[in-house]
N, C-alpha and C positions, 0 to 999 in steps of 0.2 A: 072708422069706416074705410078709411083709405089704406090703412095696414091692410087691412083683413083681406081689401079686395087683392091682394097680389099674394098668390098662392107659396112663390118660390123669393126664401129670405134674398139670395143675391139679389133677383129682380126687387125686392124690395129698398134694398140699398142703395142700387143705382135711382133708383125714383125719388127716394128721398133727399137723396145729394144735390139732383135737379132740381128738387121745389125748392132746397137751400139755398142755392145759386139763385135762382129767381128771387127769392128773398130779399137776400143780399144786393141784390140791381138795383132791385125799389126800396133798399133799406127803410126794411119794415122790422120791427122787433130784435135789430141787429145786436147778437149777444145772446138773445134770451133761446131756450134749447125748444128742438125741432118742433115737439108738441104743443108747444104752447103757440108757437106763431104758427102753426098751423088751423089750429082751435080758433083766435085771434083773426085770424083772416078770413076764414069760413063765416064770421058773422060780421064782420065788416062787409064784405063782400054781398052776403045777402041782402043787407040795409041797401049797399049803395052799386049796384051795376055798373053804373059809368065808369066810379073811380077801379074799380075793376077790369073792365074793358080796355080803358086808357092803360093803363100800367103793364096789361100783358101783353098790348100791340107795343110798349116803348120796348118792352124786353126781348120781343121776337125781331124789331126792326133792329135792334142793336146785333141781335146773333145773325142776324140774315146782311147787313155790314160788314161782321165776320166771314161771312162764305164769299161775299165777292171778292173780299181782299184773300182768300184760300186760307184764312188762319182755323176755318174748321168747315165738315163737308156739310152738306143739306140734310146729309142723314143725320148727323150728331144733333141737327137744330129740328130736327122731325122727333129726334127723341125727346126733346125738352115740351116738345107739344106737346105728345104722347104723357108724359109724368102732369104736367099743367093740367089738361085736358081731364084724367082720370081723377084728380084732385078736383078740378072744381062738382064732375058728375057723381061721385059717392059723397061730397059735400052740399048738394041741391042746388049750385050756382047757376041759376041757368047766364047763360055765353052761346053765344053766335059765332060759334066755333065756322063753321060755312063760311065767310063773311071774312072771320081773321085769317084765315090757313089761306086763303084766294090767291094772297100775292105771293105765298112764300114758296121757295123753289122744289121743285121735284128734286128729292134723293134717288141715285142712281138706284135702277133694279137690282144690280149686284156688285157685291164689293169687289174690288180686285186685288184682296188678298188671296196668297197662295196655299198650296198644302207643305208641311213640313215633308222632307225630303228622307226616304230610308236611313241613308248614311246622316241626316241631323236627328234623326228620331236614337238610331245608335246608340250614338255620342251622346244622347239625353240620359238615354239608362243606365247610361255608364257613373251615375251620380252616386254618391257612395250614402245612398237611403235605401233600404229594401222596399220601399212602397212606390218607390219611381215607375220600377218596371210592372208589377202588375196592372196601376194606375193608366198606366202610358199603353199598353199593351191590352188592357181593356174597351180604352176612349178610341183608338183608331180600328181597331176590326169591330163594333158596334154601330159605331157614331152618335155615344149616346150623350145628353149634354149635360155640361157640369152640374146643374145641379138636381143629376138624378142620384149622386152619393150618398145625398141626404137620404134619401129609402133604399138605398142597396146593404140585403144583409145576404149573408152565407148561402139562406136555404132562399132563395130567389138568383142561384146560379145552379142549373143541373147539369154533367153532362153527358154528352150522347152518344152511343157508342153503335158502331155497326153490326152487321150482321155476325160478323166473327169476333166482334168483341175488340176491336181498335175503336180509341178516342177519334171521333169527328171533327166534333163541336160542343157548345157548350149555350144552354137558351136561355134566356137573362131576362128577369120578367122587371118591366122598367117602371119606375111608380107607382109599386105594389099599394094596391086598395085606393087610389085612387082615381079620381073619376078619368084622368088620362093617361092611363094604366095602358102598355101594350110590349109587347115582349118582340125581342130580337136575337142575334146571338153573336158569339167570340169565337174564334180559335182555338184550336188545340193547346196552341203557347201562352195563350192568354190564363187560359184556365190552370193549365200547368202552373202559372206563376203566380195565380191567385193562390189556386192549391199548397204551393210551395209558402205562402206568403204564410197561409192559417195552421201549417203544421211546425211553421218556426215559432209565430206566439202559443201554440199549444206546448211546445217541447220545454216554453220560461212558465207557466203554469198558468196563463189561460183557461178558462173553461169555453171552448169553444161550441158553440153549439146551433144549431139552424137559426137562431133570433140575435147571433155575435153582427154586429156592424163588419162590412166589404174593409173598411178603412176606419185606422183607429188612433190613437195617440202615441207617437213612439218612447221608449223606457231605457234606462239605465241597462245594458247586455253584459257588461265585464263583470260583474257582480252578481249575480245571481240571489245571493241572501240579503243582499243589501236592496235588490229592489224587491223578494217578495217582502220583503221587513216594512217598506212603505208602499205596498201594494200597487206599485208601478208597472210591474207587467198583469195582474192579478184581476185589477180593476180599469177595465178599458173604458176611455172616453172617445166617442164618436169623432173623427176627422171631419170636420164640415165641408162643405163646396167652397167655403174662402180659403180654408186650410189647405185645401188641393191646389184651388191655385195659387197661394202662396210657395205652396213647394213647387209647382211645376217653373213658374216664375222665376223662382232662387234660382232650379236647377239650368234652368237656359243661361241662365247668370254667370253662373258657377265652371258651367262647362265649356264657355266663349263661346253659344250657340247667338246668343243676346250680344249687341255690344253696342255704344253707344251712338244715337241718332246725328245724321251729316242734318247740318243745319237748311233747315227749311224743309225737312222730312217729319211730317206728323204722325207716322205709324211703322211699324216694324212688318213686315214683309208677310208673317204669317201670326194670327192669332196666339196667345199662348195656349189656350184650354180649346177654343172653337175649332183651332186650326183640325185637329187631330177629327173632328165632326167632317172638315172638307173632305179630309184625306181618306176618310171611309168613301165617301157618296163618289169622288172622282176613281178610286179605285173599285168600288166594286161594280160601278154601272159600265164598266169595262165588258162587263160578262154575265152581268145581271138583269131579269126586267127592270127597267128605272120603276114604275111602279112598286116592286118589291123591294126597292132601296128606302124607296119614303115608308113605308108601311115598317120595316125596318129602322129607320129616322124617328118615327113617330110623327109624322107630318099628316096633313091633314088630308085626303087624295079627293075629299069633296066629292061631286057627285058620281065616282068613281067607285066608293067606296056601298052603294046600292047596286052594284053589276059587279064588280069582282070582289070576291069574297073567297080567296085562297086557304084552302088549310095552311095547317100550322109544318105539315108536311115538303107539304110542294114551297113553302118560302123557304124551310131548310135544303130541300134539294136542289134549288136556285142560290140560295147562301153558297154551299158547297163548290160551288164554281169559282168561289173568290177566295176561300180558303188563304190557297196559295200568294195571292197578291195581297192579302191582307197582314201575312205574316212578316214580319218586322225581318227574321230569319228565314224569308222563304228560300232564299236559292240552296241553302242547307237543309231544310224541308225538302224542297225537289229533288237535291242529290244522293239523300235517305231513300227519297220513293226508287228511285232510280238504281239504287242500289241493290235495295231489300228485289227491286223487279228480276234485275239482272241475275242475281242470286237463286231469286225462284225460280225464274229461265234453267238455270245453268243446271241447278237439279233435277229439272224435268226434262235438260237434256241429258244429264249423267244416267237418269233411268232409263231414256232409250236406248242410250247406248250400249247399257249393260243388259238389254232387252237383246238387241240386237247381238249382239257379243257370245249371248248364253245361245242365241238363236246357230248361229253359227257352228258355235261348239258341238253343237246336238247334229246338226248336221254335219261337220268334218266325224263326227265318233260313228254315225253311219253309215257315211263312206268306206272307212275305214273296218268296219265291220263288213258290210256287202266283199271289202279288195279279201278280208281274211277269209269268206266263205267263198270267194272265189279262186283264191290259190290252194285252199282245201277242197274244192271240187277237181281244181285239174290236178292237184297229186293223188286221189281218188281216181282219175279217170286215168292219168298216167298209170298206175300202181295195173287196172284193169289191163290197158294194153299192154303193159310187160307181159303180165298174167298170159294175155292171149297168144303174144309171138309163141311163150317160151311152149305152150299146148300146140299152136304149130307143127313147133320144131322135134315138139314131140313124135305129132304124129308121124313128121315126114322119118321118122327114122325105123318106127315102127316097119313103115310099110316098107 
């Protein structure tokens, strides 16, 4: 009952680790594997509430010892309630949960971990795996959380294109068929790299198709026959949300993004998988309704959520705003736009000009025509007064 209740395997892992450790304090069944002392304790505990009660107040006054001497925060001993807590209620233990939490310290509202930095995000993709970059490039213009990989396949990425037919964006439907199912979107670059990502295992003989997993197991490349031979590119196995952050993890390793903690530092500056979730919501509420970043998030907007009720439209053309800031490559994005703009400019000044230019011409050929019909009128009109003296000169001779 206590698996079942936790929908996402990570969070499941972490809860479990926690009732182990708790285990472990009150060495109870020490050795014997997760199941069983858990089984084990759910009916001990029912018989005897006391011995129950006592043993989870020694474990929480022990971790709450811990927070004053700083060896860990309130939130880390808020999480151990949290796994305890869920354990004893799909186990039927009742606990006066009220009563024990009383004394234990408020964890801060928010962490004070940072967002990873353009030039550290870089440096990350620069890991010599092709699944870094669309990974990475996915998780910060979304802010979707790690373990939405687990349901992310091919055809739960569309993208979207303008009126005249340029890439936008790309709208990412987040925990498909599930009941916390809500969609958001990526970048141009993002999808590009996703794109880029499913045409390189297409090209070793994948059969890629709308139901392929986003992220998948990597294969043997220098050989080509030697991996279809044991169907290593052929036969994909799903990348998990540990297997993600195991690579993302490596790669901050790998790259000197990571480097080892100064003593009496208990956490590294930014998240490795979450950070990339900060780094959307601080960057896009730059430009965005905040409303539209959680709904975007997948967060809950509560009774918000009976009064605005946004199409799928107007959050994309609020997304659109952030575009640019969300791009990993944006000032090279901006200097394409900038480019491609000047460019258009420059031709639509090249056609006035030659507008004007042609306008001219027609006008000097004009002129030019009015000066020849007017030196052919006065050699006409000259040609006449000749005519006339020389009939003058005529007459006067006559007479």
């Amino acid at each position: 009952m206590f698996k079942y209740s936790i929908r996402s395997e990570l969070t499941r892992k972490y809860y479990e680790r926690r009732i182990r450790t708790f285990f472990d304090f009150i060495e109870f069944l020490t050795g014997s594997q997760i199941e069983e002392r858990c089984n084990l304790f759910a009916q001990k505990a029912k018989n005897d509430n006391n011995w129950t009660t006592v043993h989870i107040i020694r474990f929480l006054q022990y971790e709450k010892d811990r927070v004053e001497k700083g060896e860990i925060t309130a939130a880390t001993l808020n999480n151990f309630v949290k796994s305890i807590k869920l354990f004893c209620e799909m186990s039927d233990i009742p606990i006066s949960w009220k009563k024990i939490t009383r004394g234990l310290p408020r964890p801060r509202a928010v962490a004070n971990d940072r967002a990873p930095t353009i030039e550290e995000i870089k440096q990350l993709v620069e890991y010599p795996d092709r699944r870094i970059k669309p990974i990475i490039y996915t998780m910060a213009s979304s802010g979707i959380r790690l373990g939405a990989w687990d349901f992310l396949k091919w055809k739960h990425i569309n993208p979207l294109t303008s009126e005249t037919g340029t890439l936008v964006a790309a709208k990412v439907l987040v925990y498909a068929g599930d009941s916390e199912e809500y969609f958001t979107f990526i970048t141009p670059e993002a999808y590009n790299s996703l794109k880029d990502w499913m045409e390189f295992r297409s090209k070793y003989g994948e059969k890629v198709t709308g139901e392929s997993w986003l992220m998948r197991d990597i294969w043997q490349t220098s050989n080509m026959k030697y991996g279809a031979k044991f169907g290593l590119a052929t036969n994909p196995r799903k990348l998990k949300n540990s297997g993600i952050k195991r690579l993302i993890e490596q790669a901050l390793w790998e790259q000197g993004i990571r480097s080892k903690l100064e003593p009496g530092v208990k956490r590294h500056e930014w998240k490795a998988a979450h950070g990339f979730r900060v780094f959307y919501k601080i960057r896009a509420e730059q430009v965005m309704r905040p409303i539209n970043v959680e709904i975007t998030m997948g967060h809950n907007i509560g009774l918000s959520a009976s009064y605005y009720k946004p199409t799928e439209k107007e959050v994309l053309e609020d997304y659109l705003k952030a575009v640019d800031l969300l791009s990993i490559n944006g000032n090279e994005t901006k200097l394409s736009k900038v480019i491609k703009e000047l460019s258009e400019k420059n031709k639509e000044n090249e056609y006035i000009i030659s507008g004007k230019m042609r306008e001219k011409e027609i006008q000097i050929a004009g002129l030019k025509e009015q000066q020849l019909d007017s030196a052919e009128a006065i050699e006409v009109l000259s040609d006449r007064l000749t005519k006339a003296l020389e009939d003058i000169e005529l007459l006067k001779k006559s007479k």
